[in-house]
C-alpha positions as CSV (number, residue, x, y, z in Angstrom):
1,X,-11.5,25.5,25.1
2,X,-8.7,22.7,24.4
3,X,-6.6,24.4,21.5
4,X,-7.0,22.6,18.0
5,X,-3.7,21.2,16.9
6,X,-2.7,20.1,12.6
7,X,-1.6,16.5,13.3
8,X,0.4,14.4,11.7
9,X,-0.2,10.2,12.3
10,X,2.5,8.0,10.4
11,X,0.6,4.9,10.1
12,X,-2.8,6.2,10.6
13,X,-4.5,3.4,8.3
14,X,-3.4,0.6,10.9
15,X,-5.1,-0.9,14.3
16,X,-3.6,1.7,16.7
17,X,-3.3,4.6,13.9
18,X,-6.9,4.9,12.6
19,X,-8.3,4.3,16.0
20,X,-6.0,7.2,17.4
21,X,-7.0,9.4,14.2
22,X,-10.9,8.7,14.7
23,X,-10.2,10.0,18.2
24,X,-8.4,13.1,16.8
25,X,-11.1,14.2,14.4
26,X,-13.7,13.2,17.0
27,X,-12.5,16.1,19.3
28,X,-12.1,18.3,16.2
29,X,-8.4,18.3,15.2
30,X,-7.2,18.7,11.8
31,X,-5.4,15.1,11.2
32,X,-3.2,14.2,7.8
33,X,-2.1,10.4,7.6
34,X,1.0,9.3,5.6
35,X,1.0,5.2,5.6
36,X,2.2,2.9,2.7
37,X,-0.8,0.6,3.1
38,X,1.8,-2.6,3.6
39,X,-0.3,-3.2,6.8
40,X,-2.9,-0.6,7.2
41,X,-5.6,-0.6,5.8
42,X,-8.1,1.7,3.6
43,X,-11.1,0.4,5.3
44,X,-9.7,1.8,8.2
45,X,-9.8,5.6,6.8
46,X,-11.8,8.4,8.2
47,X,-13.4,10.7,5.5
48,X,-12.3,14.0,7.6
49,X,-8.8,12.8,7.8
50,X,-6.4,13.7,4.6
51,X,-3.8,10.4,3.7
52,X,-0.3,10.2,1.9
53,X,-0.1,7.4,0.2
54,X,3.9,7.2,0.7
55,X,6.7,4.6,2.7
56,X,8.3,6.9,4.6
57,X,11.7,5.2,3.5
58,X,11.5,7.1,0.8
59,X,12.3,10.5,3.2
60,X,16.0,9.1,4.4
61,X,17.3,10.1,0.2
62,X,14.2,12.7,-0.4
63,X,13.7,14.7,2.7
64,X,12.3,17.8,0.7
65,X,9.6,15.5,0.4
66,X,8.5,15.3,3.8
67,X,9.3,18.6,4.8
68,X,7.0,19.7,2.2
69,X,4.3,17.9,3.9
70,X,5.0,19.2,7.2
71,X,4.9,22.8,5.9
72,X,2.3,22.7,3.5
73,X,-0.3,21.5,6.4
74,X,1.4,23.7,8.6
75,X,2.0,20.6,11.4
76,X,2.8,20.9,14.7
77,X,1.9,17.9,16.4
78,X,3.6,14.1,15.1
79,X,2.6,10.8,16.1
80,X,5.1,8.7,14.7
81,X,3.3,5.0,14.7
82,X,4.5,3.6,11.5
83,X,7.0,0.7,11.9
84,X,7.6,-3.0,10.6
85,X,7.0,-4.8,14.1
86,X,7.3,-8.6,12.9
87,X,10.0,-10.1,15.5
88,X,10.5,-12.6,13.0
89,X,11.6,-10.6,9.8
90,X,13.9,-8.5,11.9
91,X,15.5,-12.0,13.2
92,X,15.7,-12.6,9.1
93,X,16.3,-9.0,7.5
94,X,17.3,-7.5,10.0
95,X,18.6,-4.6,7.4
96,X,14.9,-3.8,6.2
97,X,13.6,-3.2,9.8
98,X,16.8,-1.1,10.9
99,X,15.8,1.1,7.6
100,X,12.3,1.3,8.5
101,X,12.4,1.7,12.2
102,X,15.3,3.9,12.9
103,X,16.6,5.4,9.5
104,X,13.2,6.6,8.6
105,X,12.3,8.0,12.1
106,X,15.6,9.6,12.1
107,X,14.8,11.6,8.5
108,X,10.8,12.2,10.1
109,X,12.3,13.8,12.9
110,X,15.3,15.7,11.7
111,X,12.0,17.3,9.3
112,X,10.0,18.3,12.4
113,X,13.0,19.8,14.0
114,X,13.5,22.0,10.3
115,X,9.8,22.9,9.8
116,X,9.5,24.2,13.6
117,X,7.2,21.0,15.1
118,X,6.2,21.2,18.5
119,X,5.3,17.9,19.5
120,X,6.2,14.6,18.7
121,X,5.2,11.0,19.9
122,X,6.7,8.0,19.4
123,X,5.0,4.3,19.8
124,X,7.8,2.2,20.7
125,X,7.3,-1.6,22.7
126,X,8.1,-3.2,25.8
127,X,10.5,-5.6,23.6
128,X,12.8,-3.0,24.5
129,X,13.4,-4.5,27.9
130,X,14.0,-8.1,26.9
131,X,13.2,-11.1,29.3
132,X,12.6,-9.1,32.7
133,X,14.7,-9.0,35.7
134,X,11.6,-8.2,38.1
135,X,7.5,-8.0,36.9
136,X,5.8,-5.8,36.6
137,X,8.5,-3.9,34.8
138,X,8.9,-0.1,35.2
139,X,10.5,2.7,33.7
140,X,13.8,1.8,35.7
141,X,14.4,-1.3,34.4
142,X,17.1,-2.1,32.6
143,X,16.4,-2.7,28.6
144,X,18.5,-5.7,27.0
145,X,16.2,-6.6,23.4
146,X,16.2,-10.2,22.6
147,X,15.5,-9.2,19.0
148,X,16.6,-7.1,16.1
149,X,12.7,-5.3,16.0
150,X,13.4,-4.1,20.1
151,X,17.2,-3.4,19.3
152,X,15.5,-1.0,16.3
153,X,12.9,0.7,18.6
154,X,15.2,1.0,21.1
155,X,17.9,3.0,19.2
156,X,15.5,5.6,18.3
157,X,14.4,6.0,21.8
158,X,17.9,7.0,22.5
159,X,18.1,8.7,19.2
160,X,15.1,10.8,20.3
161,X,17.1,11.6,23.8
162,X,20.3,12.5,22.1
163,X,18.2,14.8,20.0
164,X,16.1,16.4,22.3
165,X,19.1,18.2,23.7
166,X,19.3,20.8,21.0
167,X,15.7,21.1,20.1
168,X,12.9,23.3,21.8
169,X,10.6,20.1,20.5
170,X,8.7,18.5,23.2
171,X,9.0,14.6,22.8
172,X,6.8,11.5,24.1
173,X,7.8,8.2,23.9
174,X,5.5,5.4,24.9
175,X,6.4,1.3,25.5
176,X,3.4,-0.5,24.3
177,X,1.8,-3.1,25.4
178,X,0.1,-6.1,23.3
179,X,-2.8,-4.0,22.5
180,X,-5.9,-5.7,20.9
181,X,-9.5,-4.6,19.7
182,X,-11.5,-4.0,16.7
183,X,-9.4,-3.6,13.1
184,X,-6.7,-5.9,14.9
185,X,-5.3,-7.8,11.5
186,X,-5.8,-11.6,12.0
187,X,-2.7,-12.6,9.3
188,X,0.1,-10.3,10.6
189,X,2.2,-11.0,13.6
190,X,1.8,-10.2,17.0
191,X,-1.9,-9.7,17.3
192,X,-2.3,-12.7,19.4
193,X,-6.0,-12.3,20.3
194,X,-7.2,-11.1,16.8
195,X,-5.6,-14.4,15.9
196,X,-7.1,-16.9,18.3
197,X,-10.5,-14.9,18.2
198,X,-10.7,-15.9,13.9
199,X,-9.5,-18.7,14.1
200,X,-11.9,-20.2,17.2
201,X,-14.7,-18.4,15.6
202,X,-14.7,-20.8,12.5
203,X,-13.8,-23.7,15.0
204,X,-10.3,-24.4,13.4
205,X,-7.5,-25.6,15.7
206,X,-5.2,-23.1,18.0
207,X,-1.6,-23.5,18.1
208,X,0.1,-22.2,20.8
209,X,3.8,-21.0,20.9
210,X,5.4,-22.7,23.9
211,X,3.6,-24.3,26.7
212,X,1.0,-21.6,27.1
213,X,2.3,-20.3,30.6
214,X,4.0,-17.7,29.0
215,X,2.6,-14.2,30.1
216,X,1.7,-11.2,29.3
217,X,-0.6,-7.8,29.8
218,X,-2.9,-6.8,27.2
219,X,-4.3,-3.4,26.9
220,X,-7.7,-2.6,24.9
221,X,-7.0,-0.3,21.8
222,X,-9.1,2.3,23.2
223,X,-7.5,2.6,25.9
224,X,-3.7,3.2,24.6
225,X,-5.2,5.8,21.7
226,X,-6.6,7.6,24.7
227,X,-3.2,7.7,26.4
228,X,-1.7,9.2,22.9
229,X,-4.4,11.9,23.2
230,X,-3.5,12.7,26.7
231,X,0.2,13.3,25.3
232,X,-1.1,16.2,23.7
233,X,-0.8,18.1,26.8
234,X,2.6,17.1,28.5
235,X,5.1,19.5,27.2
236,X,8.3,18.0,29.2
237,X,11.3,18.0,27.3
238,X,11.9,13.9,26.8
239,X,9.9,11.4,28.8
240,X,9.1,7.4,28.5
241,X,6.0,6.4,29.5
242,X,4.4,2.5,29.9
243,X,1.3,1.9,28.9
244,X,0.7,-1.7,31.0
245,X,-1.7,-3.0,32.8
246,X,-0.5,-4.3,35.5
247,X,-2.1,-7.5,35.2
248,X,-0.2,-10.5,34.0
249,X,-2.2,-12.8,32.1
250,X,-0.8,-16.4,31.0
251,X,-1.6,-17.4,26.9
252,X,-3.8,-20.8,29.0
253,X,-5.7,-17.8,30.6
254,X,-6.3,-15.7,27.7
255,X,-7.7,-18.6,25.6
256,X,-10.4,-19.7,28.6
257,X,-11.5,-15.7,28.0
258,X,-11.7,-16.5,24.4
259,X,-13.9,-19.9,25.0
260,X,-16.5,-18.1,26.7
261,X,-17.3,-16.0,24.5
262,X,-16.9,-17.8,21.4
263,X,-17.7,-21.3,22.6
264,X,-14.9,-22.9,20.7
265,X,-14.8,-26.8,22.1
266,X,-10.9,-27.9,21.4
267,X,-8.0,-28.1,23.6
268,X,-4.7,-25.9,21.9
269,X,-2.5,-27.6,20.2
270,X,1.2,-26.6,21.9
271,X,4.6,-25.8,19.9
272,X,8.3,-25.2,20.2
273,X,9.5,-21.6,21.7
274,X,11.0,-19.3,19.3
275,X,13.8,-17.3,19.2
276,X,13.3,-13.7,20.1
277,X,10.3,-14.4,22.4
278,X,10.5,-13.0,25.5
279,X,8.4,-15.8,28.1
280,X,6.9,-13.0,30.7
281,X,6.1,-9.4,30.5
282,X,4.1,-6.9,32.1
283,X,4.4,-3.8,32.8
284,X,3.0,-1.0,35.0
285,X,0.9,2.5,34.3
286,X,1.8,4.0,37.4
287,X,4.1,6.7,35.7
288,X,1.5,7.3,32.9
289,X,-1.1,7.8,35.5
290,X,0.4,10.3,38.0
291,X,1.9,12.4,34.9
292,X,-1.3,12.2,32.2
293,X,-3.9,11.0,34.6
294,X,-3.9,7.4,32.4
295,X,-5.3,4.5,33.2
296,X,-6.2,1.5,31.3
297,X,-10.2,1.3,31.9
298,X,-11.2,-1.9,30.2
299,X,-10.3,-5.5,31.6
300,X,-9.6,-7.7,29.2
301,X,-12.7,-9.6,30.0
302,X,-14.7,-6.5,29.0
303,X,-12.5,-6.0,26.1
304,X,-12.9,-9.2,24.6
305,X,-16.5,-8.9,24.9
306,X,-16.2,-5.4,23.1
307,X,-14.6,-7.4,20.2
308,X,-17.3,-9.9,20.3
309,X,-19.9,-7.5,19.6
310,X,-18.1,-5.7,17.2
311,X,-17.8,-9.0,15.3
């Protein structure tokens, strides 16, 4: 019988975060959300989960606050998802994402370390690696951000390493993927195919970043919140895992999917290229698979047909 764990999820009313926490509950964990709501959404809540209406920003001067939390619910298990992830405001305020994305992670996990947490994961991005030497990029390549948002989840990767030196805490970190699937916010940045889907469905026009050869791999939401479930059992010390697919896939490509199933009749409409873009990426599972037995199961054909119906 697969022990029941009291977990944590730091943005559990977002895409990735509810859909991990309805997986949680579904196997009978005891799951308590803290998210802000500045991007997550209340919809999004599960009735057997317990949520903390809070910004964790407010743990880096009050970290009583979130020890508290951990103790009181007697956590063990942290899956740290909550993070600004907008390229662009990190090109602009670069300040505001450095406070959310590293000085708040640093006060989550200096708590987890003081209130005897066992487990921690940590949703970082493949904008870590910047514009790739070599596709599809592995864990040995070489990470050079483009951007102030993978300069931010980068440093508390390393942050993470540095600490796991001197703590009996077992930590996962996993590069992400653009991830898509049902609860995917059409008005934020990023969600590419939420975006495209909306606006195709109500036959307004598509405008397209660049030329439209850019590439990347997209990974069903399903699919990574399994991966984050399979974390549960690798107790290495410190280990970075990709969650790609292994399939490059241009934005020209990705929009053809999208016709088919919504039958939208208009050519895109093509842009400039904007700073902190990175033009290819994808990256392989083969890391995730031999050490959690991961795969990514759905193609994106099948996973834009999943959104479909679910729409």
């Amino acid at each position: 019988m697969t022990k029941k764990n009291r977990i944590l999820v730091t943005g559990g009313s977002g895409f990735i975060g509810s859909t991990l926490v309805d997986l949680l509950i579904n196997e009978g964990h005891s799951v308590i959300v803290i998210d802000d709501l500045s991007t997550g959404l209340s919809s999004n809540h599960n009735e057997s989960a317990t949520y903390i209406n809070e910004d964790l920003c407010r743990y880096i001067d009050h970290p009583e606050e979130i020890i508290t939390v951990l103790q009181e619910h007697n956590i063990d298990t942290v899956y740290h998802l909550a993070a600004s992830a907008d390229v662009f405001l990190s090109i602009n305020n670069p300040e505001k994402v450095y406070k959310i994305n590293v000085l708040a992670s640093i006060a989550l996990v200096r708590a987890c370390k003081k209130t005897g947490v066992k487990k921690l994961v940590f949703a970082s991005t493949s904008a870590v690696f910047g514009e790739p030497k070599y596709l599809p990029v592995d864990e040995d390549h070489d990470t050079n951000p483009i951007s102030p948002y993978g300069l931010s989840k980068l440093g508390f990767e390393q942050y993470l390493n540095y600490f796991s030196i001197d703590t009996d805490m077992s930590i996962t970190v996993f590069r992400l993927p653009n991830v898509y699937g049902p609860r995917q916010r059409p008005d934020l940045e990023g969600g590419v195919i939420a975006i495209f889907y909306g606006l195709m469905k109500q036959s307004q026009p598509i405008h397209m970043i660049g030329d439209g050869q850019q590439t990347r791999d997209w990974v069903y939401v399903d699919d990574i919140a399994n991966a984050f479930y399979k974390a549960l059992k690798n107790h290495e010390k410190f280990n970075i895992f990709l969650l790609g697919s292994n399939t490059e896939t241009s934005l020209n490509d990705l929009f053809a999917c999208l016709v088919d199933v919504t039958g939208y009749k208009e050519n895109p409409q093509y842009g400039a290229i904007r700073a902190g873009d990175i033009k290819n990426m994808v990256m392989t599972y083969s890391k995730a698979n031999q050490s959690l037995n991961w795969t990514p199961g759905t193609t994106l054909s099948e996973g834009i047909a999943k959104l479909a119906e679910e729409n």
